[in-house]
ZADO-1210 file (C-alpha; in nm, 4 decimals, padded with zeros to 6 digits):
<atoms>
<atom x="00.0000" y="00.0000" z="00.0000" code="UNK" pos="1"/>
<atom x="00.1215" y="00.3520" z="-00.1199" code="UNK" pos="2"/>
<atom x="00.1623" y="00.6453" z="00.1717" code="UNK" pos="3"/>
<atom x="-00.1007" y="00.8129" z="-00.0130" code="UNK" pos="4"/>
<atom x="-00.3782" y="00.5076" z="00.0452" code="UNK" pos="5"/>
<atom x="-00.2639" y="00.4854" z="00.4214" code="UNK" pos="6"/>
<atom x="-00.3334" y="00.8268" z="00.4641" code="UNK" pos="7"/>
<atom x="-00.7041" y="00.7785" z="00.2931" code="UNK" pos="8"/>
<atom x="-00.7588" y="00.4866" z="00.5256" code="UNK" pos="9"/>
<atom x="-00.6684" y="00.6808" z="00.8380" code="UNK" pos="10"/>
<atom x="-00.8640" y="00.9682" z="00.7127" code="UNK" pos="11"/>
<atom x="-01.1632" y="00.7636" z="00.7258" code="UNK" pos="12"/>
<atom x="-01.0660" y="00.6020" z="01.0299" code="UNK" pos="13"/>
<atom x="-01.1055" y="00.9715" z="01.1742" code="UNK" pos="14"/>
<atom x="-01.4565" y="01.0254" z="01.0948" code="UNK" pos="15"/>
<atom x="-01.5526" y="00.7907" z="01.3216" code="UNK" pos="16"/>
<atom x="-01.6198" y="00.8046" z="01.6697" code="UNK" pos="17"/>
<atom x="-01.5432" y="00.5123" z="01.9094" code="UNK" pos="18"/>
<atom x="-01.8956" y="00.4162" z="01.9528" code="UNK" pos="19"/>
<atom x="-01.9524" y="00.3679" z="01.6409" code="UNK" pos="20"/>
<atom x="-01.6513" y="00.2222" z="01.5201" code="UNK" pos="21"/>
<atom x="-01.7315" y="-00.0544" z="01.8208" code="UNK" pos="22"/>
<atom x="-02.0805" y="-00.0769" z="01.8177" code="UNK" pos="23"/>
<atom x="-02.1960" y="-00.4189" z="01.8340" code="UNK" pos="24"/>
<atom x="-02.5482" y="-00.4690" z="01.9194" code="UNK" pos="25"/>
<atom x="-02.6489" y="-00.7754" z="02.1123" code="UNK" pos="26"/>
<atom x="-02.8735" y="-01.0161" z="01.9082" code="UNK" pos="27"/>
<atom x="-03.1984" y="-00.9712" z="01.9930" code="UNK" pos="28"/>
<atom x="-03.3378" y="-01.2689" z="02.2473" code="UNK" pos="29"/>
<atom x="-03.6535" y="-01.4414" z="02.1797" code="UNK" pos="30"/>
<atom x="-03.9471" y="-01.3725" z="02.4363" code="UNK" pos="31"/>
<atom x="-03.9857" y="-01.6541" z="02.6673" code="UNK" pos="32"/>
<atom x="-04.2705" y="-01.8649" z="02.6274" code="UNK" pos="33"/>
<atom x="-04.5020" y="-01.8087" z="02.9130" code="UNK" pos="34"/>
<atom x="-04.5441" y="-02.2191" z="03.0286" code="UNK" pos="35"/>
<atom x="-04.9582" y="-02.2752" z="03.0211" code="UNK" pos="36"/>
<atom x="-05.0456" y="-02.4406" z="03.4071" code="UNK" pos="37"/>
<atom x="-05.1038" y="-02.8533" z="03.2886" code="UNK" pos="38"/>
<atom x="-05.4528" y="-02.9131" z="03.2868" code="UNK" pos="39"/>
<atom x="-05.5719" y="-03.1166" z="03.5805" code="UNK" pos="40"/>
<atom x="-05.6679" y="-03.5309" z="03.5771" code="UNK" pos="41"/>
<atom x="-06.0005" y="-03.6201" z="03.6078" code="UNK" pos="42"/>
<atom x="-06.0123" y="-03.9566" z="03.7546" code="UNK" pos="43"/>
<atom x="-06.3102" y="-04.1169" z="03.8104" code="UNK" pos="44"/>
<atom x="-06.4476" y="-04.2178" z="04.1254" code="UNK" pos="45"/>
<atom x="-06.3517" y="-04.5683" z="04.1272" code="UNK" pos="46"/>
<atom x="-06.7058" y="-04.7520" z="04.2780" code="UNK" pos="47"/>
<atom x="-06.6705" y="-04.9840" z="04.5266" code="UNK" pos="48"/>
<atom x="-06.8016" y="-05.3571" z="04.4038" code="UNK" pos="49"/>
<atom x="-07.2028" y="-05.4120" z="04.4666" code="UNK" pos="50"/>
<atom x="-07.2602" y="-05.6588" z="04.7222" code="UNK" pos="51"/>
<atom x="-07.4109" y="-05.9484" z="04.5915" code="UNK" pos="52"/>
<atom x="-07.7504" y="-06.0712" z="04.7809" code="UNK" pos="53"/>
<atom x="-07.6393" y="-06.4753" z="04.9095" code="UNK" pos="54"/>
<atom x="-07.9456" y="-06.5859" z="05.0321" code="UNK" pos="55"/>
<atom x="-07.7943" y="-06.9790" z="05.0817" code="UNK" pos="56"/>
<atom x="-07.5468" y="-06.7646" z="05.2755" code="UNK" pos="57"/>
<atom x="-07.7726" y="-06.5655" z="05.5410" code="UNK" pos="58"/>
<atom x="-07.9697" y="-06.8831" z="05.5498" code="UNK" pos="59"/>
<atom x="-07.6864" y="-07.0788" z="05.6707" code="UNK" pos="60"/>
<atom x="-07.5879" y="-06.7907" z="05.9047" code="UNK" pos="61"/>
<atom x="-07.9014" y="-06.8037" z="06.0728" code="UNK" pos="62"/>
<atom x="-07.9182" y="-07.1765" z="06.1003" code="UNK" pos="63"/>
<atom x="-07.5390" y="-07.2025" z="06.2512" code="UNK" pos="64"/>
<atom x="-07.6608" y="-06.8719" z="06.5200" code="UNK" pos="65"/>
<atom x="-07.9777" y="-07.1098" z="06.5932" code="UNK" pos="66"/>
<atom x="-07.7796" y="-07.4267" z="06.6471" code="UNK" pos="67"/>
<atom x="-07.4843" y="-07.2129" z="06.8342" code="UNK" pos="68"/>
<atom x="-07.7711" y="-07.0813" z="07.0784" code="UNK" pos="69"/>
<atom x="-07.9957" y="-07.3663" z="07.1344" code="UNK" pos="70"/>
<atom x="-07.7036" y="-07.6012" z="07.2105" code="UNK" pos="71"/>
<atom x="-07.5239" y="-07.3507" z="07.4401" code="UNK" pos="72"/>
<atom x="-07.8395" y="-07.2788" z="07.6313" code="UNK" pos="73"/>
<atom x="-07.9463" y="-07.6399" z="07.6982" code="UNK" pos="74"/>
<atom x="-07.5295" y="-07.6567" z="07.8090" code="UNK" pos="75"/>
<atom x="-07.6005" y="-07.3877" z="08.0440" code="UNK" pos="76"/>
<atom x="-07.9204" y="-07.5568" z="08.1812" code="UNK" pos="77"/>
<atom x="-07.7821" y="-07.8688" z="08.2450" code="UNK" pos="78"/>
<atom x="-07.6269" y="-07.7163" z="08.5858" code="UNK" pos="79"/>
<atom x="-07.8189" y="-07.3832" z="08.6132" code="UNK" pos="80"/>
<atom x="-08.1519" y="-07.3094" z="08.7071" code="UNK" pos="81"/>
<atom x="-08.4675" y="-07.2083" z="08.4751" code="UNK" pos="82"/>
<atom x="-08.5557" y="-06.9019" z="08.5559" code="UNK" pos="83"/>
<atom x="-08.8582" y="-06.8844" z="08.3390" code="UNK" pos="84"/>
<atom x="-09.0028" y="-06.9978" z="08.0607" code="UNK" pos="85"/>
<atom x="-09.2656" y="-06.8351" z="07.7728" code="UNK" pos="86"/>
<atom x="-09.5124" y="-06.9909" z="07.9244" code="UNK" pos="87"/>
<atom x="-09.4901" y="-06.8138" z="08.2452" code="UNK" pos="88"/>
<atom x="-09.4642" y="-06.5152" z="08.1100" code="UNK" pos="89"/>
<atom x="-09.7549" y="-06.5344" z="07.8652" code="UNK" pos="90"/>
<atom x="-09.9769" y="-06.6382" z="08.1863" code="UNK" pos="91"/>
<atom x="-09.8338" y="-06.3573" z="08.4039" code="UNK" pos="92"/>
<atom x="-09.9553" y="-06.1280" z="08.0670" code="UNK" pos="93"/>
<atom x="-10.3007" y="-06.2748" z="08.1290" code="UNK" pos="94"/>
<atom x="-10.3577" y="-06.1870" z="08.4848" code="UNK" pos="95"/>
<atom x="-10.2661" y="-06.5772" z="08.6579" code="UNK" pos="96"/>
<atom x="-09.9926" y="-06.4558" z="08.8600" code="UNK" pos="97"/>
<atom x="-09.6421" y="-06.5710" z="08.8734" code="UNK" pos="98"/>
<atom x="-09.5375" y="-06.8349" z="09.1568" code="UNK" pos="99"/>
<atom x="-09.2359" y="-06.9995" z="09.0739" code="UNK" pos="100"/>
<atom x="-09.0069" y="-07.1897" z="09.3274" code="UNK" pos="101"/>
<atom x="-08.7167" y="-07.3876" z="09.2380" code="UNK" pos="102"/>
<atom x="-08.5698" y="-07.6665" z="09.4268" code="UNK" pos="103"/>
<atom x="-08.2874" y="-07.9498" z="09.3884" code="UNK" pos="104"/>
<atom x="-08.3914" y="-08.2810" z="09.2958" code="UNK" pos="105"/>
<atom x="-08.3173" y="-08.3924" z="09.6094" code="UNK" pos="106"/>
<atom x="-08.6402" y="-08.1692" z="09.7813" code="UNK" pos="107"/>
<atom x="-08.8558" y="-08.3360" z="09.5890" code="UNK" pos="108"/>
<atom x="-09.0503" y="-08.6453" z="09.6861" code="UNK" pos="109"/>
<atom x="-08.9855" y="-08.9675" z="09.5388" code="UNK" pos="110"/>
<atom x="-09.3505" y="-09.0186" z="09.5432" code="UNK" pos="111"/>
<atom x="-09.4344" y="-08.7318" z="09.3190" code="UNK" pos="112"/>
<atom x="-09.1736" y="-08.8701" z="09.0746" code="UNK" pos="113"/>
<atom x="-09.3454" y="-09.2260" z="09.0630" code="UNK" pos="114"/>
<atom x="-09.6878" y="-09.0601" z="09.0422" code="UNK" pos="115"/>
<atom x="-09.5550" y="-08.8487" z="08.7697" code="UNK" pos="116"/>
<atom x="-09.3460" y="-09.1220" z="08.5623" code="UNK" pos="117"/>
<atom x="-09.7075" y="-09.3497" z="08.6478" code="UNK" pos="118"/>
<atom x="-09.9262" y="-09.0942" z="08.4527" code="UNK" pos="119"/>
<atom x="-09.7031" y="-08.9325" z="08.1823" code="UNK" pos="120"/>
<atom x="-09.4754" y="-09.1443" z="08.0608" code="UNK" pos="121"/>
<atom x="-09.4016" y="-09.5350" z="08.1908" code="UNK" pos="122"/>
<atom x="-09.1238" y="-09.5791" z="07.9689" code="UNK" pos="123"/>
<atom x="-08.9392" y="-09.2768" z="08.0993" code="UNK" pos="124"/>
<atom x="-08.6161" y="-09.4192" z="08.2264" code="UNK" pos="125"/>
<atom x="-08.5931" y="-09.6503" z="07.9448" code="UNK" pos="126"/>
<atom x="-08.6883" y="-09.4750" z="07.6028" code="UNK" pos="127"/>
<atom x="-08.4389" y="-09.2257" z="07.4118" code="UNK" pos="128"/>
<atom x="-08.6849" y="-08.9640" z="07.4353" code="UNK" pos="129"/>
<atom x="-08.9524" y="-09.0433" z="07.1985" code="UNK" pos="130"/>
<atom x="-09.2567" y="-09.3341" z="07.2811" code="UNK" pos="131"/>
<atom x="-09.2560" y="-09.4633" z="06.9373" code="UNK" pos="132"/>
<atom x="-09.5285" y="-09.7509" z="07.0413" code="UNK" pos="133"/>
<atom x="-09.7084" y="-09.4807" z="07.2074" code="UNK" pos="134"/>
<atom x="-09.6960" y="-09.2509" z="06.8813" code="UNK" pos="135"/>
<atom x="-09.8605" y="-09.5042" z="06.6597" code="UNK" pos="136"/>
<atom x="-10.1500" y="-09.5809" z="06.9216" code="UNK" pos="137"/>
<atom x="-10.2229" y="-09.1929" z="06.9076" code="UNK" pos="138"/>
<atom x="-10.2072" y="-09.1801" z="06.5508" code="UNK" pos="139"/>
<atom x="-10.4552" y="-09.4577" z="06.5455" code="UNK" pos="140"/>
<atom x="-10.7012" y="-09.2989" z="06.8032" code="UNK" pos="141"/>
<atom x="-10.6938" y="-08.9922" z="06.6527" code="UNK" pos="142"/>
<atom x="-10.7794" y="-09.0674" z="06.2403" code="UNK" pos="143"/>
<atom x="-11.1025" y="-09.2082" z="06.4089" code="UNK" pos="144"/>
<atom x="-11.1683" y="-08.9581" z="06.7195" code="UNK" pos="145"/>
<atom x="-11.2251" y="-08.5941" z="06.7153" code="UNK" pos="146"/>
<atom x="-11.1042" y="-08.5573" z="07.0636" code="UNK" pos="147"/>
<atom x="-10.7387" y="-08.5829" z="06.9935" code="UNK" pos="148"/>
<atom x="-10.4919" y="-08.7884" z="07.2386" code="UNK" pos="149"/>
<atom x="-10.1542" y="-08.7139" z="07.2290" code="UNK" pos="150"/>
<atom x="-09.8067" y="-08.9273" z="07.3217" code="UNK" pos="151"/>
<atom x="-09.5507" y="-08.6463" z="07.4554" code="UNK" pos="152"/>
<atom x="-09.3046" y="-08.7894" z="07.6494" code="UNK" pos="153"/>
<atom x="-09.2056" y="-08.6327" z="07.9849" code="UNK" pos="154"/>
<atom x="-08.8216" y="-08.5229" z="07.7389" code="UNK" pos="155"/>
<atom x="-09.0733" y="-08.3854" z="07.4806" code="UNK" pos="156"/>
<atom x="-09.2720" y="-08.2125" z="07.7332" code="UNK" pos="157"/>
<atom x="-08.9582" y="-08.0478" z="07.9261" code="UNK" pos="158"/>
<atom x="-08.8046" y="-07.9462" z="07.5873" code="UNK" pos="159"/>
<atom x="-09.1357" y="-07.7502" z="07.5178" code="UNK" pos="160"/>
<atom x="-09.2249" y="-07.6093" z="07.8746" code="UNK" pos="161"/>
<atom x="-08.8793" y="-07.4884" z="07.8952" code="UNK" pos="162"/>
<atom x="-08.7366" y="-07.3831" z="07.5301" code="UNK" pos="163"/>
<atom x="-09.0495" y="-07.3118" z="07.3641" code="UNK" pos="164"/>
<atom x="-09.3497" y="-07.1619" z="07.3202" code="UNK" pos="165"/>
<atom x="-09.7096" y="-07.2931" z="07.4186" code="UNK" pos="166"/>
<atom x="-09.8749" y="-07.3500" z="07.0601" code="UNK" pos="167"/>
<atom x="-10.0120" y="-07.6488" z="06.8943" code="UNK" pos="168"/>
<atom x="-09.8392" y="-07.6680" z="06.5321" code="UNK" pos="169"/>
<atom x="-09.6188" y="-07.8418" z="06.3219" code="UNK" pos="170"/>
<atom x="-09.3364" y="-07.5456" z="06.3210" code="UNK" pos="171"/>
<atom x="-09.3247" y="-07.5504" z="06.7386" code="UNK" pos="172"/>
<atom x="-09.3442" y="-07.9586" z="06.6716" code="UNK" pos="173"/>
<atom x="-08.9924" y="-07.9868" z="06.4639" code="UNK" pos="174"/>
<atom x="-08.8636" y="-07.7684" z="06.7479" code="UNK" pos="175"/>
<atom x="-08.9809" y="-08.0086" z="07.0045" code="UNK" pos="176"/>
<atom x="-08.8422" y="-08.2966" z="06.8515" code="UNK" pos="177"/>
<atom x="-08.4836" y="-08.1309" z="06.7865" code="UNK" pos="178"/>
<atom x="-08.4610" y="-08.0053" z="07.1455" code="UNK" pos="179"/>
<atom x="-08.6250" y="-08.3153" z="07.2953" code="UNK" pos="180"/>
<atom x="-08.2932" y="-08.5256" z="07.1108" code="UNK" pos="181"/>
<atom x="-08.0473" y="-08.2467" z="07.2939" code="UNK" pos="182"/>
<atom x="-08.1488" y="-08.2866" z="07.6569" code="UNK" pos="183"/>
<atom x="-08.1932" y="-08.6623" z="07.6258" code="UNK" pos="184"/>
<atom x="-07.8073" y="-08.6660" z="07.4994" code="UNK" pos="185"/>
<atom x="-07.6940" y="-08.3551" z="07.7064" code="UNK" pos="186"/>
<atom x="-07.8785" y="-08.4156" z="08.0340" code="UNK" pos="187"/>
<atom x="-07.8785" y="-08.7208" z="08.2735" code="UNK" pos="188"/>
<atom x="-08.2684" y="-08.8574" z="08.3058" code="UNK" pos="189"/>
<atom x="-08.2964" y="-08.7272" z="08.6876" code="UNK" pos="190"/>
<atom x="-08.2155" y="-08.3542" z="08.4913" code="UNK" pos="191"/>
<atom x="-08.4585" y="-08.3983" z="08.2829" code="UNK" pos="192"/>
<atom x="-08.7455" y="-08.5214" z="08.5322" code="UNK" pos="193"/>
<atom x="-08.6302" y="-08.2461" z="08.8145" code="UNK" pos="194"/>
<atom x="-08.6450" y="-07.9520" z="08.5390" code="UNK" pos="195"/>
<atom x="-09.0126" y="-08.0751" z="08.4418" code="UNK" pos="196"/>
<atom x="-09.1099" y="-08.0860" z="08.8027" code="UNK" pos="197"/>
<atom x="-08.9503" y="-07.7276" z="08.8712" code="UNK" pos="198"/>
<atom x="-09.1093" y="-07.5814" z="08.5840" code="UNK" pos="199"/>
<atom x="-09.4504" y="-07.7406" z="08.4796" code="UNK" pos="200"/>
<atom x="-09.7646" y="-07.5729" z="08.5469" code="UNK" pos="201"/>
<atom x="-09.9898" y="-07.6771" z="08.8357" code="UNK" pos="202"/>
<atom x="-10.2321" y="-07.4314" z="08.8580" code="UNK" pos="203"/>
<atom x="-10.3526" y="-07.0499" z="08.7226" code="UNK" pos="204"/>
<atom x="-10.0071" y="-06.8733" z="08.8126" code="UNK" pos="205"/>
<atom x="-09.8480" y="-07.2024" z="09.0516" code="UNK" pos="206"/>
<atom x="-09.4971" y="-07.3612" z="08.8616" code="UNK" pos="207"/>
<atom x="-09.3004" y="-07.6022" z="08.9883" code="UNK" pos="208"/>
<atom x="-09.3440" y="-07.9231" z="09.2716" code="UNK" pos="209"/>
<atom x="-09.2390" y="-07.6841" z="09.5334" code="UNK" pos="210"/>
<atom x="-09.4950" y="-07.3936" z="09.4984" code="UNK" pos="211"/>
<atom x="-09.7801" y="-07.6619" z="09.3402" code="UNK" pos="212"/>
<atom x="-09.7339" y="-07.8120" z="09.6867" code="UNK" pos="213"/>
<atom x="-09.7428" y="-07.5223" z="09.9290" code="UNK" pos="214"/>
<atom x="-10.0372" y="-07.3983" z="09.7216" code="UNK" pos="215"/>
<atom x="-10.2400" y="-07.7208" z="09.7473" code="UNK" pos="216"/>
<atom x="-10.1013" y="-07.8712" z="10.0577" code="UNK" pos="217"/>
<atom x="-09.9206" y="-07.6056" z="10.2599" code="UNK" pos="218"/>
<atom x="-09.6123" y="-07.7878" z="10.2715" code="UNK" pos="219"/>
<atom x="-09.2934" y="-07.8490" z="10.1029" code="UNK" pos="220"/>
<atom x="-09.2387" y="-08.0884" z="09.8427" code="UNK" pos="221"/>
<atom x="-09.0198" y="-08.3001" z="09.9742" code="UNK" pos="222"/>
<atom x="-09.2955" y="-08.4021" z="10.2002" code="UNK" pos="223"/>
<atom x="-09.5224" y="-08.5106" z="09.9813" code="UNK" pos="224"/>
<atom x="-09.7239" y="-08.8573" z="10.0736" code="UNK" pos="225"/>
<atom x="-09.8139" y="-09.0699" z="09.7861" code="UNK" pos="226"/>
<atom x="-10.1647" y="-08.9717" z="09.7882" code="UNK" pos="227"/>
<atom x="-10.1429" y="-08.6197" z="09.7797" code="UNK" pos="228"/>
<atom x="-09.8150" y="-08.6754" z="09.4567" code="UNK" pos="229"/>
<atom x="-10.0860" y="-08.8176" z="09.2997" code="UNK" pos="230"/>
<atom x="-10.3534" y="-08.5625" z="09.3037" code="UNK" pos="231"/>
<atom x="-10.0700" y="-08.3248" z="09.1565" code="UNK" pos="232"/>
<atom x="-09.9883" y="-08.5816" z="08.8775" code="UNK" pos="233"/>
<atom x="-10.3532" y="-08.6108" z="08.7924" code="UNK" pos="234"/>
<atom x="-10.4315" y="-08.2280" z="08.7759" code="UNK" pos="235"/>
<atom x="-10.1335" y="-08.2030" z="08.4830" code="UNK" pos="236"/>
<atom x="-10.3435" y="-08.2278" z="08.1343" code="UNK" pos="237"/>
<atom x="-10.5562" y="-07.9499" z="08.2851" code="UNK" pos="238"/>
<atom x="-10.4142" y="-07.7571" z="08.5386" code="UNK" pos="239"/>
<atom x="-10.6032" y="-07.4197" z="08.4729" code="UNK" pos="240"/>
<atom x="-10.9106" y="-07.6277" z="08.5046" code="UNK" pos="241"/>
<atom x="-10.8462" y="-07.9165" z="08.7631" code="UNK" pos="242"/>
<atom x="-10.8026" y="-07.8844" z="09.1445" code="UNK" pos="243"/>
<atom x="-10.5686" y="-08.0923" z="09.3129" code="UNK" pos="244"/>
<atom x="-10.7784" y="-08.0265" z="09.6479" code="UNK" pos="245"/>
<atom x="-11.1695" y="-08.0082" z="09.6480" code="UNK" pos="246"/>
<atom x="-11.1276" y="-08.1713" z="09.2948" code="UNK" pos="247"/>
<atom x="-11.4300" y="-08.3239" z="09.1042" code="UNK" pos="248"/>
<atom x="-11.4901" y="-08.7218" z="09.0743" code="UNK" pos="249"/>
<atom x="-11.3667" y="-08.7600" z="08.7982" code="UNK" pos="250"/>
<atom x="-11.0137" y="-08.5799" z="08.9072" code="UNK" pos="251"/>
<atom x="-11.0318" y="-08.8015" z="09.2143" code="UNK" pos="252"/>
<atom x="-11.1002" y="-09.1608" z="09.0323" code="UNK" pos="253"/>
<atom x="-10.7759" y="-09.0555" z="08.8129" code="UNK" pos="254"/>
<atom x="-10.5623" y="-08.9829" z="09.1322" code="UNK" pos="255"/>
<atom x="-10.6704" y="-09.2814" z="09.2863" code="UNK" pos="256"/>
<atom x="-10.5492" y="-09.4858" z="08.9800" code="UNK" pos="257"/>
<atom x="-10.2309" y="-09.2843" z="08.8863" code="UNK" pos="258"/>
<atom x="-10.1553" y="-09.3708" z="09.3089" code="UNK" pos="259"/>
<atom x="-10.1743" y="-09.7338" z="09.2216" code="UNK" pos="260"/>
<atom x="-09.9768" y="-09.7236" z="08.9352" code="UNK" pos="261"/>
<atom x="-09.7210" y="-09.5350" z="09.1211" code="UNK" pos="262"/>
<atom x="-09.6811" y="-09.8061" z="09.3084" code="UNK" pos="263"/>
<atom x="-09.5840" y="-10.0558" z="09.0664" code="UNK" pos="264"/>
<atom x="-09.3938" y="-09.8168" z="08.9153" code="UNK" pos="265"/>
<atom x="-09.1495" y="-09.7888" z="09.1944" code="UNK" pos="266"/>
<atom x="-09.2185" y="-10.1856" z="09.3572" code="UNK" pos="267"/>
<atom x="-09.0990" y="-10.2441" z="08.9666" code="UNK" pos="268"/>
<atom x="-08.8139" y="-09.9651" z="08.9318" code="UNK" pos="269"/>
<atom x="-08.9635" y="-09.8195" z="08.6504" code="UNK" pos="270"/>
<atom x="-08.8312" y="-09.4967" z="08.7992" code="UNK" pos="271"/>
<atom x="-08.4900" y="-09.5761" z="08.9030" code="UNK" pos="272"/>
<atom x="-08.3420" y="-09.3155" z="08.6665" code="UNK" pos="273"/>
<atom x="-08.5007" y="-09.0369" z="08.8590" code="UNK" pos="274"/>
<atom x="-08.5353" y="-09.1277" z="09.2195" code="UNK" pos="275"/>
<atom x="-08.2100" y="-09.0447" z="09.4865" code="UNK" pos="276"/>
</atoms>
């Protein structure tokens, strides 16, 4: 380069100022993008499963509660005494009154067990619980006779006085029979006969040997001669009806007989299974 270009160059070089010979403008930045919020989940409410009816399922519920509770009570019962039964209560509803005493087996006369054993049930200490000879004579008697005769057993009649209620049908029947086979395989015979005698009825409002007796005869039960056990046992289809004292004939010529029966029943130890 010639002194004369040089000079040209620097010439230039003069007209400008220092800004502009170093002004370098920063790129321009791009705007930042303004970030949108995310838009929220919906989720759906998840539902829990329905519940599906199982009727076989409640049924068999309700049958293993029944079975639980009937077994544990007659359990209980075997050692503890009954309080009271529907039957007592349903009478105390109706105005009879409510004398109920119980007693141990051994304040009970022997002669009110014969007389009992002679007129209810002969087979007592023998039979499982169920007269089955005595069943088919009823059903007999009764296809030809209005008047209907029955064949409880003294079992039968302790599983209804004391477990059931006091109604004449097949329902309270099937009952009957299932609670009849639990105290004949859960209780000792001389349980069953001394919870019959503690809680049958002998009278509008009287239950039990002990309060039959100091209502009719003023004394306890285990006093109780044969005569006067007899007049008790003979009073028992009807007791609302029959009078064990100041009775009519016919309540006297069915004492008299259930006394002599008594006696063969203990000369012949027909009642050996509930006597001490």
């Amino acid at each position: 380069m010639s002194s004369s270009e040089a000079d040209e160059v620097f010439d230039d070089a003069d007209g400008l100022d220092a800004g502009t010979m170093y002004d370098v403008t920063p790129a321009p930045q791009p705007e930042p993008e303004v970030s949108q919020p995310p838009e929220p989940i919906v989720v759906a409410p998840v539902m829990p499963p329905k519940k599906r009816f199982r009727p076989f399922r409640m049924i068999a519920m309700i049958i293993g509660g029944f079975l639980a509770f009937s077994i544990l009570s007659v359990a209980i019962h075997r050692f503890v005494p009954v309080p009271i039964t529907i039957l007592m209560i349903e009478r105390l509803a109706q105005g009879n009154g409510l004398d109920h005493r119980w007693v141990g087996a051994s304040k009970i006369s022997d002669n009110l067990k014969a007389a009992v054993i002679a007129s209810e049930d002969a087979k007592f200490c023998t039979h499982d619980g169920f007269d089955y000879a005595a069943i088919k004579k009823a059903e007999q008697y009764n296809a030809t006779h209005k008047k209907k005769r029955g064949a409880s057993t003294i079992s039968q009649q302790t599983a209804k006085n004391v477990f059931l209620w006091p109604d004449r049908s097949w329902v309270r029947k099937g009952f009957e029979v299932y609670y009849t086979f639990l105290i004949e395989h859960m209780w000792p015979k001389d349980r069953i006969i001394t919870v019959y005698l503690n809680s049958v009825e002998w009278g509008p409002g009287i239950y039990g040997a002990e309060a039959a007796s100091q209502h009719w005869f003023h004394h306890s039960a285990a006093t109780l001669s044969k005569a006067e056990a007899a007049k008790l046992a003979a009073i028992l289809p009807s007791p609302l009806k029959w009078k064990a004292v100041g009775s009519s004939k016919y309540v006297t010529r069915r004492s008299g007989s259930i006394q002599s029966r008594a006696n063969v029943v203990a000369n012949d130890g027909y009642d050996t299974c509930a006597v001490d």
